[in-house]
C-alpha positions as CSV (number, residue, x, y, z in Angstrom):
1,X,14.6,8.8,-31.2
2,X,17.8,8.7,-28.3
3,X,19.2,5.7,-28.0
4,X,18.0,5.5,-24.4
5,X,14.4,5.7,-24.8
6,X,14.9,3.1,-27.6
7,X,16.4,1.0,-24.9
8,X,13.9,1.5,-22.2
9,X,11.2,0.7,-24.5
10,X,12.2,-2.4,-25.6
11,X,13.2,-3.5,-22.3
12,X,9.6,-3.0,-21.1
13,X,8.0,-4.3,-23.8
14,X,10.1,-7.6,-22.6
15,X,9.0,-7.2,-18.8
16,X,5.3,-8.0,-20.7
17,X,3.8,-11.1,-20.7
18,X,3.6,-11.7,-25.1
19,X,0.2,-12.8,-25.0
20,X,-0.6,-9.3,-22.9
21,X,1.6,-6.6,-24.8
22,X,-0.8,-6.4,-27.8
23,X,-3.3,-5.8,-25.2
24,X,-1.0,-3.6,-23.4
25,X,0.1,-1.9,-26.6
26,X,-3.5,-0.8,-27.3
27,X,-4.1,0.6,-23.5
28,X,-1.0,2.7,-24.5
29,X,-2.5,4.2,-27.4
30,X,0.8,5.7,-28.9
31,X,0.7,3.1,-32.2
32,X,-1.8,3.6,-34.6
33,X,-4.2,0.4,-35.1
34,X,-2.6,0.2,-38.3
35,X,0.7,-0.4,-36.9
36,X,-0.1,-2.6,-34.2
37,X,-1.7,-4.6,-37.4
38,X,2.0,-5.5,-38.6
39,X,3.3,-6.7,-35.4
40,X,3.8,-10.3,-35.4
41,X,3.2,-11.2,-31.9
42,X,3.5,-14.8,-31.7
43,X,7.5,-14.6,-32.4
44,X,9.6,-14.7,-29.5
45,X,9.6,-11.4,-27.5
46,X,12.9,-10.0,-28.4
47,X,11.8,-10.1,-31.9
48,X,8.9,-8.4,-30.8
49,X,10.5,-5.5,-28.6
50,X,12.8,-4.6,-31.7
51,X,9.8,-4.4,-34.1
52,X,8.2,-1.9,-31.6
53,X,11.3,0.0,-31.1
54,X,11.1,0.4,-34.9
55,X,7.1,1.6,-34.7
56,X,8.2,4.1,-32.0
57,X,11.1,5.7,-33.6
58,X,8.8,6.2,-37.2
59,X,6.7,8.0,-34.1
60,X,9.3,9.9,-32.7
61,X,8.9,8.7,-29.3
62,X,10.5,10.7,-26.0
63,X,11.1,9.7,-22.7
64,X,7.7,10.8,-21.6
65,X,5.8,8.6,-23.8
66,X,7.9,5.6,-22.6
67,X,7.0,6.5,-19.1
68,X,3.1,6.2,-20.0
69,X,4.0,2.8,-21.1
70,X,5.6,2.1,-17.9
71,X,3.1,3.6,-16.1
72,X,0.7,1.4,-17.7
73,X,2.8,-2.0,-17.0
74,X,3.2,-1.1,-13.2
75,X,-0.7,0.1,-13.2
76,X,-1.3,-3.8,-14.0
77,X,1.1,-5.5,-12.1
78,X,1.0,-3.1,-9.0
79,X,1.9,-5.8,-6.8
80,X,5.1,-6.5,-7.9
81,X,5.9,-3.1,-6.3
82,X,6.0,-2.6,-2.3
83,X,3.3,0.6,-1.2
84,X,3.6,2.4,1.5
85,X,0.5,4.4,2.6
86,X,1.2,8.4,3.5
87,X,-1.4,10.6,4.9
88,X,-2.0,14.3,4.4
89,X,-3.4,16.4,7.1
90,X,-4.8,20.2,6.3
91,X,-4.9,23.3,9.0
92,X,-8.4,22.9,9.0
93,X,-11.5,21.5,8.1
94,X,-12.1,23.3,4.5
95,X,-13.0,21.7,1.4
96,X,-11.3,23.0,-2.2
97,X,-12.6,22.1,-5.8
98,X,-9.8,20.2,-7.0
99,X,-8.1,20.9,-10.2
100,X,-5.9,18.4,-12.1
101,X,-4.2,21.1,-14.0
102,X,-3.0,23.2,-11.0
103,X,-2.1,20.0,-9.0
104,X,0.5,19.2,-11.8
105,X,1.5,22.3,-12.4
106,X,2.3,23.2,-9.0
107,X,3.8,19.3,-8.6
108,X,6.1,19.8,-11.3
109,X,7.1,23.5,-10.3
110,X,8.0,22.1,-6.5
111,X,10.2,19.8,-7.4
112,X,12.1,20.6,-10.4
113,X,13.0,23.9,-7.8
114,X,14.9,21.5,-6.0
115,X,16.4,19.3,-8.6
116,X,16.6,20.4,-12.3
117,X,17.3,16.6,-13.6
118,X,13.7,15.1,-13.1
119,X,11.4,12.7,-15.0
120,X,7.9,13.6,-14.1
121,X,4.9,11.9,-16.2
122,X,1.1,11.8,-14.7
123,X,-1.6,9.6,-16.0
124,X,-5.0,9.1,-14.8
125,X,-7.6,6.6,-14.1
126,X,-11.1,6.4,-14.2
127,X,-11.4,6.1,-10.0
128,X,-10.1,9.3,-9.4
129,X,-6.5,7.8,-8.9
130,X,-3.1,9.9,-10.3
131,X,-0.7,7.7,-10.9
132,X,2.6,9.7,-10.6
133,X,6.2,8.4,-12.2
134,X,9.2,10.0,-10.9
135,X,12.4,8.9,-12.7
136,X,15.1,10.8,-10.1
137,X,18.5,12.4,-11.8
138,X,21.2,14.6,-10.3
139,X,23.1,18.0,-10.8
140,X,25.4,16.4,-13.2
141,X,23.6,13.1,-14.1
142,X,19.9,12.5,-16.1
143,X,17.1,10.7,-14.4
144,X,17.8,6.7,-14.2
145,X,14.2,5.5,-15.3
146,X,15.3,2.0,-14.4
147,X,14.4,3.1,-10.5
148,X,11.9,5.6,-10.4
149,X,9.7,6.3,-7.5
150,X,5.2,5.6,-8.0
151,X,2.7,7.6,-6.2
152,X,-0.5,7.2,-6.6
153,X,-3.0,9.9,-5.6
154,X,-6.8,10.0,-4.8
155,X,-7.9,13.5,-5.1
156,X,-10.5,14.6,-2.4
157,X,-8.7,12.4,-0.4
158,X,-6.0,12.7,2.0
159,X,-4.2,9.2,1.4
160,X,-1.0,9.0,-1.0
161,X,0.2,5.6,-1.8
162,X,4.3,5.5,-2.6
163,X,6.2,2.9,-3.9
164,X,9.9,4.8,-3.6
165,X,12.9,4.1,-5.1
166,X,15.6,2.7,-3.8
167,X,16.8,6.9,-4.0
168,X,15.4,7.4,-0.2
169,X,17.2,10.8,-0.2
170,X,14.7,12.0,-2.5
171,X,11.4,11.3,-0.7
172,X,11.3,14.1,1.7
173,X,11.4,16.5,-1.6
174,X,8.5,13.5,-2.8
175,X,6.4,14.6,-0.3
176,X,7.3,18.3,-0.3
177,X,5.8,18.6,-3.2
178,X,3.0,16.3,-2.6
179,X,1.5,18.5,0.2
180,X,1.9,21.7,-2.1
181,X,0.6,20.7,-5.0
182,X,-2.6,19.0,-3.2
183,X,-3.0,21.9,-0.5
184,X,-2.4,20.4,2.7
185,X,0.1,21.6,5.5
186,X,1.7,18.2,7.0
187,X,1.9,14.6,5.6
188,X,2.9,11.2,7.7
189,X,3.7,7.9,6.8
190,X,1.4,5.6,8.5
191,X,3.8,2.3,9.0
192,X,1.3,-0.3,6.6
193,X,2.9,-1.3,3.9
194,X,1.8,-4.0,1.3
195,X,2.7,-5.4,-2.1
196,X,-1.5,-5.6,-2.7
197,X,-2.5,-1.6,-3.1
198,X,-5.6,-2.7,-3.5
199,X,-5.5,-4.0,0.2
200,X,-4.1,-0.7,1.5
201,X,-7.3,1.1,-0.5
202,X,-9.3,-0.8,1.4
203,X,-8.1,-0.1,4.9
204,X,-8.3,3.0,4.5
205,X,-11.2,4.2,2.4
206,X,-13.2,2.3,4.7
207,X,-13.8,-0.5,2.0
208,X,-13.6,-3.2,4.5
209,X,-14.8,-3.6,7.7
210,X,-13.4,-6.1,10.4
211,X,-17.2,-7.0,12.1
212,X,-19.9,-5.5,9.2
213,X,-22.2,-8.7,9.6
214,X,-25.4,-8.6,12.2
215,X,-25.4,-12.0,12.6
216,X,-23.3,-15.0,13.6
217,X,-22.9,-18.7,12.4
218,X,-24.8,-21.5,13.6
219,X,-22.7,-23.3,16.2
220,X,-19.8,-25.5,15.3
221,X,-20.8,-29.1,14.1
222,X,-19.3,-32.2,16.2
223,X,-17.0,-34.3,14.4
224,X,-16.3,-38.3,15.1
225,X,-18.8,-39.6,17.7
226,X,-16.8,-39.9,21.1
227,X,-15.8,-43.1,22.7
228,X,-18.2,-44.1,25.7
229,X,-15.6,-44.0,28.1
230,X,-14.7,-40.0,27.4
231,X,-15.6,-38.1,29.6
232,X,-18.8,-36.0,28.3
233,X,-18.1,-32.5,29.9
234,X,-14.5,-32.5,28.7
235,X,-16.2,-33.1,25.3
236,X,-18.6,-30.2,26.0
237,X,-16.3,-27.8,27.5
238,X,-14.1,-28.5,24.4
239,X,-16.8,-27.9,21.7
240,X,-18.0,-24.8,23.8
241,X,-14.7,-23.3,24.0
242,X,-14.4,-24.3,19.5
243,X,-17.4,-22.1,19.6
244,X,-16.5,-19.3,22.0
245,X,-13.5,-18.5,19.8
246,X,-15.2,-19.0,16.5
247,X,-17.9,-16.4,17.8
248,X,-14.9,-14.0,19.1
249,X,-12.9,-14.6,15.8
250,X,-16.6,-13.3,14.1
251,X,-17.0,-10.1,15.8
252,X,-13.6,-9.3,15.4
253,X,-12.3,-10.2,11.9
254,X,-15.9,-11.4,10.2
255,X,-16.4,-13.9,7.8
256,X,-15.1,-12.4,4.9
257,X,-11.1,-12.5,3.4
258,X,-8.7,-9.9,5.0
259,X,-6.9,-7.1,3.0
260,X,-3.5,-8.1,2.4
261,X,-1.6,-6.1,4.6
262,X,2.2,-7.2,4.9
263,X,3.5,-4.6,7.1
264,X,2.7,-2.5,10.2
265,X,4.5,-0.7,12.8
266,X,3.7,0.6,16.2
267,X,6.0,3.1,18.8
268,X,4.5,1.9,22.7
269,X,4.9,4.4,25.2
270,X,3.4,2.9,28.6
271,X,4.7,3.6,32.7
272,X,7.3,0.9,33.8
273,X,5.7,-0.9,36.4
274,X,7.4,-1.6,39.9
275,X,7.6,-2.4,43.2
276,X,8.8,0.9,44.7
277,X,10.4,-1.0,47.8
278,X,13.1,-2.6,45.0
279,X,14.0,0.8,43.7
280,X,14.5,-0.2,39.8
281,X,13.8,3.2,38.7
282,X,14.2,6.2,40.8
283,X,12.1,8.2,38.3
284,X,8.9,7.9,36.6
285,X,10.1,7.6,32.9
286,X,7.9,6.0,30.2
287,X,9.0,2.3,29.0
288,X,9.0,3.1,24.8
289,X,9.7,0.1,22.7
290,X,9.1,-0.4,18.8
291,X,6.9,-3.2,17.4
292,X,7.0,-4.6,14.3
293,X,4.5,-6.8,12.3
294,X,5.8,-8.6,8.8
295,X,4.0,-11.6,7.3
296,X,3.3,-12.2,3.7
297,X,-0.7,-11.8,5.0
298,X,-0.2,-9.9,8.6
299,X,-4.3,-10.0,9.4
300,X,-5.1,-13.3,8.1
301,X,-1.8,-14.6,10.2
302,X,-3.4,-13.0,13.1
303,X,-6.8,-14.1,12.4
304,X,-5.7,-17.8,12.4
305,X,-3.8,-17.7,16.3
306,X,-6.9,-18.2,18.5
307,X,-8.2,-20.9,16.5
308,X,-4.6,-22.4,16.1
309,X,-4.3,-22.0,19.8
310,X,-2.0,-19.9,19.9
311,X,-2.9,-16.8,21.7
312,X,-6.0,-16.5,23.7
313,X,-9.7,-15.2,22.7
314,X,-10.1,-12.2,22.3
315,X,-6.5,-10.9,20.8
316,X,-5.7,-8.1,22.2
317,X,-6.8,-4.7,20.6
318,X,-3.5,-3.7,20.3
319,X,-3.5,-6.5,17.2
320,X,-6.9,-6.7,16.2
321,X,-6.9,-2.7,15.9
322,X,-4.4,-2.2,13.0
323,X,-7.1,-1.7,10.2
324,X,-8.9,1.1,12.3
325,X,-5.5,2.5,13.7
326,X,-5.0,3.3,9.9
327,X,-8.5,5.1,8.9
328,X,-8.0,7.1,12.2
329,X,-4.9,8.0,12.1
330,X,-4.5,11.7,13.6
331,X,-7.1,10.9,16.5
332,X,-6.2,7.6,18.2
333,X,-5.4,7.4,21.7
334,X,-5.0,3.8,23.2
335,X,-6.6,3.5,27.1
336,X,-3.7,3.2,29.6
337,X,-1.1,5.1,28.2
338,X,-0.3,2.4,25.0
339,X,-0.5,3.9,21.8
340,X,0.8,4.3,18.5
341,X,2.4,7.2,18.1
342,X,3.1,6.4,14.4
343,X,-0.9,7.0,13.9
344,X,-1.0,10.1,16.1
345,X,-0.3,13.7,14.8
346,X,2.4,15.8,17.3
């Protein structure tokens, strides 16, 4: 076994939680049960690592079998990774029988055209999902598999997830040979990006809805009793007002937890607006500007400014949109010239 794959193993086995890698070990499915059965797995890990190092090279492990290990880890701990969430778009409105086969084979042929030095290992999961490792080399140097790039790939679907490396010259060829292998004719990134996948899944597989309930809470309880001397229609303008946004926050977000969404990106096109007697602009160009949303949990943040007081009820679509900007991505158009153009095909 290379020296290198001996290395990478054992530094992933180490990136495993010990009471997990047995666990781990068995999802892999590259020791026998017989081997795993003289692993002492309640010595420290570095211990550990070497004695699977050992088991692999009686196996004659490659680099390919490492990366199913690998694969494994990141499959588990997906959000230690940042996702990105690209859609595909096809010519028309056809519908292919999908075959796993051709989709690698054409995958691999794509981009091994463009770049000879390549790691490329596929591994697949039971809902639909091909998770994709790309270790990236160069003409004159072999793949680094220390920073390759994830996709993750629903077939019948349009939606490619991508956690990239930090290589971002190599992406365009990425999604080259994305939209090849998977028939489709054009692919855009959609400007949500997460560390949960399972968030971004949601969004846009229609999983989660912002308003799915029919019906809405009973009215908000009063708290302490009020001193005589208040003024009662202060108090019941306030607790009217507690409910008005409570009801608003309802139909707009629901009652249920948010995906975790960390990242989202609008480009705003709108007319400049002035009085023609001050002569500000002499023509009619659009005002563009870029937004951008971060938060470690960007719809529960926004969820939480009406009630904080923050912002007035209702937000404005232009916030409370983002989920649905994302499942319809090539057909938005925002009333009064505002859109995102990062949601709308050319």
């Amino acid at each position: 076994m290379d020296e290198t794959v001996a290395e990478y193993i054992r530094r992933t086995v180490l990136k495993i939680p010990r009471d997990e890698i047995k666990t781990m070990l068995q999802k892999w499915g590259f020791l026998s049960e017989a081997q795993l059965q003289t692993l002492n797995f309640h010595q420290i890990k570095d211990n550990i690592s070497q004695e699977v190092v050992q088991l692999c090279e009686e196996n004659c492990a490659d680099i390919k079998q490492a990366a199913v290990l690998d694969i494994i880890y990141n499959h588990i701990y997906q959000n230690k990774r940042m996702w990105s969430v690209y859609q595909m778009k096809k010519s028309g409105e056809e519908l292919e029988y999908f075959d796993i086969t051709d989709f690698k084979k054409k995958f691999k042929g794509r981009l091994r055209s463009a770049l000879k030095n390549v790691t490329i290992t596929f591994k697949e999961y039971e809902d639909n999902a091909i998770w994709i490792r790309v270790a990236w080399g160069t003409p004159y140097k072999k793949p680094n598999q220390y920073k390759p790039s994830y996709v993750v790939y629903h077939s019948q679907t349009p939606y490619v997830f991508i956690s990239a490396s930090v290589l971002k010259s190599n992406l365009p060829l990425l999604c080259q040979a994305l939209i090849v292998a998977s028939n489709y004719h054009d692919i855009r990134e959609m400007e949500l990006r997460s560390h949960s996948l399972n968030s971004l899944k949601d969004i846009v597989f229609k999983r989660y809805s912002q308003n799915f309930q029919t019906y809405y809470p009973k009215p908000l309880q009063g708290g302490n009793v009020e001193p005589e001397s208040a003024d009662i229609r202060i108090v019941q303008e306030n607790r009217s007002e507690k409910e008005r946004i409570h009801r608003l926050n309802w139909e707009v977000f629901g009652g249920g937890p948010q995906p975790k969404l960390e990242f989202a990106q609008y480009k705003l096109e709108t007319m400049f607006k002035s009085d023609p007697k001050m002569g500000v602009l002499d023509k009619k160009e659009p005002f563009r500007c870029l937004v951008k949303f971060s938060s470690p949990h960007l719809l529960e943040s926004l969820k939480s400014l009406a009630p904080a007081g923050m912002a007035d009820a209702p937000l404005s679509p232009l916030l409370t949109c983002i989920p649905h900007k994302a499942r319809n991505y090539f057909k938005i158009r925002e009333k009064k010239g505002l859109f995102p153009e990062s949601f709308v095909s050319p």
